[in-house]
C-alpha positions as CSV (number, residue, x, y, z in Angstrom):
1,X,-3.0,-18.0,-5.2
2,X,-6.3,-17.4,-3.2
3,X,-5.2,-19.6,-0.2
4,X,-6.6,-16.6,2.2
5,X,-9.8,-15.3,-0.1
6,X,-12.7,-14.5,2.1
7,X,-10.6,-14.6,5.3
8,X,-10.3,-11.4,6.7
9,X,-6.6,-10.5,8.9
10,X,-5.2,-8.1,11.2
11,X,-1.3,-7.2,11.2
12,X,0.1,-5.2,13.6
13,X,2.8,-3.2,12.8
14,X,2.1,-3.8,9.0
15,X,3.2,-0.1,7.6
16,X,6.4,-1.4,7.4
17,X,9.3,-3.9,7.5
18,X,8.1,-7.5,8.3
19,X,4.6,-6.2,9.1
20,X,4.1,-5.3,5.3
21,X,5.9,-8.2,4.0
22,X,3.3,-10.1,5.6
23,X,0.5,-8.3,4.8
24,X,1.5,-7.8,1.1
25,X,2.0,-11.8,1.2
26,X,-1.9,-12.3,2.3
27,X,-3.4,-10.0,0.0
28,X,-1.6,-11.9,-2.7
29,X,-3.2,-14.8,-1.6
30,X,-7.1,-12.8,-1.7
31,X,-7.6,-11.7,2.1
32,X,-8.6,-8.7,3.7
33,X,-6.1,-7.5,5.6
34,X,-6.7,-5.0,8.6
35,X,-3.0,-2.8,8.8
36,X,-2.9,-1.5,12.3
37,X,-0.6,0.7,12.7
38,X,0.7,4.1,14.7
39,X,2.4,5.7,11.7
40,X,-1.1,6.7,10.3
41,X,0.5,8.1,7.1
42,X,2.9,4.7,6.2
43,X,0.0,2.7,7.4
44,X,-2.9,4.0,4.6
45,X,0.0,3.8,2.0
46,X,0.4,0.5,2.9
47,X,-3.6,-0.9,3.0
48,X,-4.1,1.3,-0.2
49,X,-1.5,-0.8,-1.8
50,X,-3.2,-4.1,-1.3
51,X,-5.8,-3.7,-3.7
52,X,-3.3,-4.1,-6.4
53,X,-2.2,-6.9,-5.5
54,X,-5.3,-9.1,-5.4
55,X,-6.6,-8.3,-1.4
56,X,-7.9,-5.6,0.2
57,X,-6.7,-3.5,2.6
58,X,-8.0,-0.7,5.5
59,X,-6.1,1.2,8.0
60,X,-7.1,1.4,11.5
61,X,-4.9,3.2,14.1
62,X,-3.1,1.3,16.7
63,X,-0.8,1.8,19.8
64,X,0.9,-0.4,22.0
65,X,0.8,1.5,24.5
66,X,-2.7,1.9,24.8
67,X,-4.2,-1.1,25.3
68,X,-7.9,-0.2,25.2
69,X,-6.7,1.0,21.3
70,X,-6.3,-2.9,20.5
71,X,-10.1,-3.7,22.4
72,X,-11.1,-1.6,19.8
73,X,-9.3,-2.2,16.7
74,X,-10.7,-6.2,17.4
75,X,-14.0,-4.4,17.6
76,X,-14.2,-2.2,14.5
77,X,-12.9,-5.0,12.1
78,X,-15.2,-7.7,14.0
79,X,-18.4,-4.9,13.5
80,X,-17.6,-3.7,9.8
81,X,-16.3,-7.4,8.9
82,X,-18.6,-9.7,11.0
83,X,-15.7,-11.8,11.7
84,X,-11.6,-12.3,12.3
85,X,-9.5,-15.5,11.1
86,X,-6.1,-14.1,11.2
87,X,-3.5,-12.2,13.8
88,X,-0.7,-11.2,13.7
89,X,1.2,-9.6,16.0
90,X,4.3,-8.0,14.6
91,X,4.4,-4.3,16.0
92,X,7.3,-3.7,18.7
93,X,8.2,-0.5,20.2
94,X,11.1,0.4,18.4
95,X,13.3,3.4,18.8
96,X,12.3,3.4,22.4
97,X,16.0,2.4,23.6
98,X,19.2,1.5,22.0
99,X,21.1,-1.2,22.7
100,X,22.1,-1.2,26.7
101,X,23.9,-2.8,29.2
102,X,20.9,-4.2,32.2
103,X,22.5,-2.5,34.5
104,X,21.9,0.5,32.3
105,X,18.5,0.3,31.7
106,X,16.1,1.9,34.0
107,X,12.6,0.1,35.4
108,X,10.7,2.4,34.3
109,X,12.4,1.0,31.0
110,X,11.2,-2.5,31.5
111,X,7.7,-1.4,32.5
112,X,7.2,0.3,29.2
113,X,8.6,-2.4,27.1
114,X,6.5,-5.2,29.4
115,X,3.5,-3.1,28.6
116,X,3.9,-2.8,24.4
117,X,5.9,-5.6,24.3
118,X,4.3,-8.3,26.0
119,X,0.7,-6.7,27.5
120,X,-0.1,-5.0,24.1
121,X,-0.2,-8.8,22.6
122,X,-2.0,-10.5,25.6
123,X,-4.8,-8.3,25.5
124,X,-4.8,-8.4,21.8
125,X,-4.8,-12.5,21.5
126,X,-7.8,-11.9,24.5
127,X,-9.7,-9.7,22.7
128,X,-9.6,-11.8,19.4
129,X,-11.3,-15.0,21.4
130,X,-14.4,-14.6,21.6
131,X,-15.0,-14.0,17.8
132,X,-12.5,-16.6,16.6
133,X,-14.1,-19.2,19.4
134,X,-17.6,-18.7,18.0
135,X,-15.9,-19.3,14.3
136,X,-14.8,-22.3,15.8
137,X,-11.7,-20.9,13.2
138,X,-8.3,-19.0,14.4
139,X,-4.9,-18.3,13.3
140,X,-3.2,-16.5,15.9
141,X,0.3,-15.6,14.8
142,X,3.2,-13.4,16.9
143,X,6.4,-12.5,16.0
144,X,9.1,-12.8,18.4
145,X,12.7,-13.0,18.2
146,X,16.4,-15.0,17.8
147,X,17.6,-12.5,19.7
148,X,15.7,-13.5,22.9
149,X,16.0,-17.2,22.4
150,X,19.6,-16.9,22.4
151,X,19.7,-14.1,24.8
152,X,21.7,-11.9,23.0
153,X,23.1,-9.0,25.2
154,X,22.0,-5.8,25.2
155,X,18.8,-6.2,24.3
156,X,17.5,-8.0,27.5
157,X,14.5,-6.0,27.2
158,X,13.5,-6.6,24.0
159,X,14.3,-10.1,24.6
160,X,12.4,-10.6,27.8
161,X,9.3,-9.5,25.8
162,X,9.6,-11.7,23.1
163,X,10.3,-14.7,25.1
164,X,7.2,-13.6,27.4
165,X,5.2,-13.8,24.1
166,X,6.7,-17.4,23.1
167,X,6.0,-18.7,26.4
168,X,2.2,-17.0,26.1
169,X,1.5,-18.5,22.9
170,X,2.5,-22.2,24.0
171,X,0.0,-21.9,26.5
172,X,-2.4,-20.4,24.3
173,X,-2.0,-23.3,22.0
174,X,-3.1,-25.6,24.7
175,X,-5.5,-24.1,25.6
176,X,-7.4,-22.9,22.1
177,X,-6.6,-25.5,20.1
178,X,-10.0,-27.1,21.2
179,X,-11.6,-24.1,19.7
180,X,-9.9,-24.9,16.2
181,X,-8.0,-22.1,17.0
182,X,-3.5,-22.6,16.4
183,X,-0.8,-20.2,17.9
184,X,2.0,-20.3,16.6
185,X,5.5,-17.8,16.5
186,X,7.7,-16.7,14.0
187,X,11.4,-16.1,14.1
188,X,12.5,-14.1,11.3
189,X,16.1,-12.7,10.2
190,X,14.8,-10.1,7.4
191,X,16.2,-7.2,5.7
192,X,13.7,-4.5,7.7
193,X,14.8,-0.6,7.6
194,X,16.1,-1.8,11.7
195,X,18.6,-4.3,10.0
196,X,19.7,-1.7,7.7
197,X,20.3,0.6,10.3
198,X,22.3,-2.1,12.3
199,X,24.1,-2.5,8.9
200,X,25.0,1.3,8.5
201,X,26.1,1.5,12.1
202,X,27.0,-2.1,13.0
203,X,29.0,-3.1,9.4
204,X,31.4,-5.4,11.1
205,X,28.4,-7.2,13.3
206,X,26.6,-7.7,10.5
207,X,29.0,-8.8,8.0
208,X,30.1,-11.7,10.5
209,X,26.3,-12.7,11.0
210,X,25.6,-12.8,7.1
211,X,29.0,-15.4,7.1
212,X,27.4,-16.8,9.9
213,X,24.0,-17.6,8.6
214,X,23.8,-21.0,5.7
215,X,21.6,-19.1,3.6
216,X,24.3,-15.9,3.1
217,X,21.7,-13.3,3.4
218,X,18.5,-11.7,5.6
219,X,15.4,-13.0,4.6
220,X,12.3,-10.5,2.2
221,X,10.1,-9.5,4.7
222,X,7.1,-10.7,1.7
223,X,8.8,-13.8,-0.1
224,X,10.4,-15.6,3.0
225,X,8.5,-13.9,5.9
226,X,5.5,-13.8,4.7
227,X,5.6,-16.7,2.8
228,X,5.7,-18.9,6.1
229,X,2.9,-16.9,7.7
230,X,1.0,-17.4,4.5
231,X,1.4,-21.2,5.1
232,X,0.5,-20.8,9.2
233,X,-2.6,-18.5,8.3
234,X,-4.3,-21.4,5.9
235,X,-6.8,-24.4,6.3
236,X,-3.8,-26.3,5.9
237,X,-2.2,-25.4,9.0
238,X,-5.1,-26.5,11.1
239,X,-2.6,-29.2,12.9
240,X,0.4,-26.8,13.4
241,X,0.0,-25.5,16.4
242,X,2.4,-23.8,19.5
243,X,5.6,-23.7,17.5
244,X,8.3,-21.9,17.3
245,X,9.3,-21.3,13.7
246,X,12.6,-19.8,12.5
247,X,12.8,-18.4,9.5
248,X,16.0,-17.3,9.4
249,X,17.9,-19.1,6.3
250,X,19.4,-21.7,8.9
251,X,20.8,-19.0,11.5
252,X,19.0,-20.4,14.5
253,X,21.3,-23.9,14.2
254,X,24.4,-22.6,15.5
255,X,23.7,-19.3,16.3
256,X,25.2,-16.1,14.9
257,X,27.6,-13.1,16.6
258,X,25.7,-10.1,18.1
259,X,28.0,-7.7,19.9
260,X,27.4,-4.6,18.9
261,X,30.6,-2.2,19.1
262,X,28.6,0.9,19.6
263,X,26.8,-0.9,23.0
């Protein structure tokens, strides 16, 4: 415990699902943690929680689709803390489209998902530079996706914007590492409130990916989650830098079934 005292964190997203896993995982571990989030309600539950469990915790509003909202969430917690060591960027517009054929989806459709998908984290990751640079100290972690590795169908949106932000981050980790600053990406397969819905709506999908996946199950969004983050966000991790980790109980190896019915 304490692997993250006195380093302060941002989480996107972190009101609930992987987002909180992760942010519950740091706070464990003694940081301040920054949850940025649009559900203003979910998210002060969330960083009023933290406190208990050995970290502290604010909430500061945050929407993808505004980008100048991220210039200044990096610029409240940079003035009130006088410095950032840790993003995460875990927030994805979801509920913004179902599952859907590409010749069903419309542009406007991709434009919106390009923006809070892909935009939302550039900006972010650009914003967080110049404080992290000056540090000579960064952990930049995003959250992408199985689903766009593989290229699932249906979801060519979402995947498109998750591979965007792999292929982002590798070049960020080229480029910053100099700075002492790693990028790296997490694939997770975790039991968020998403999954369950897929598993209310999707039963038979999901039942063949669970038989599909080595470890039998979807990972905590706190234990397995955020246990690797935890180990990405350290002084340990100083030498990891521009991969891709799956933590996903094994399901990456061989891949698992997704074909919705409902699609």
């Amino acid at each position: 415990m304490g692997n993250l005292r006195n380093k302060v964190a941002i989480v996107t997203g972190a009101a609930m699902g992987v987002g909180k896993g992760i942010a519950r995982r740091f706070a464990r571990e003694g940081a301040t943690i920054i949850v940025a989030d649009f559900n203003n309600q979910a998210g002060q539950e969330t960083a009023a929680s933290l406190a208990a469990l050995g970290g502290q915790g604010e909430f500061m509003p945050y929407d993808l689709f505004d980008l100048p909202s991220g210039s200044e969430l990096i610029r409240r917690t940079v003035e009130k803390y006088g410095r950032l060591d840790i993003l995460v960027n875990n927030a994805y517009p979801t509920g913004v489209s179902g599952p859907k054929p590409i010749e069903l989806q419309s542009m406007d459709h991709y434009e919106r998902i390009t923006l809070a998908g892909y935009l939302a984290v550039v900006s972010l990751m650009k914003e967080a530079f110049p404080s992290m640079q000056q540090q000579q100290f960064g952990r930049v972690i995003n959250i992408c996706s199985l689903n766009g590795v593989n290229a699932h169908k249906w979801t060519s949106d979402y995947n498109s914007a998750k591979e965007a932000v792999r292929a982002f981050s590798r070049t960020a980790a080229v480029e910053w590492m100099q700075y002492g600053i790693t990028t790296n990406i997490i694939c997770p397969a975790a039991a968020t409130e998403a999954y369950k819905r897929f598993e209310e709506n999707e039963p038979a999908m999901i039942k063949e990916m669970l038989k599909q996946n080595p470890a039998g199950r979807m990972g905590d969004p706190e234990a397995d989650i955020g246990g690797a983050a935890m180990l990405l966000a350290t002084d340990d991790a100083g030498y990891i830098n521009g991969n891709t980790l799956f933590v996903d109980g094994g399901a990456h190896v061989n891949g698992v079934n997704w074909a919705p019915e409902g699609s």
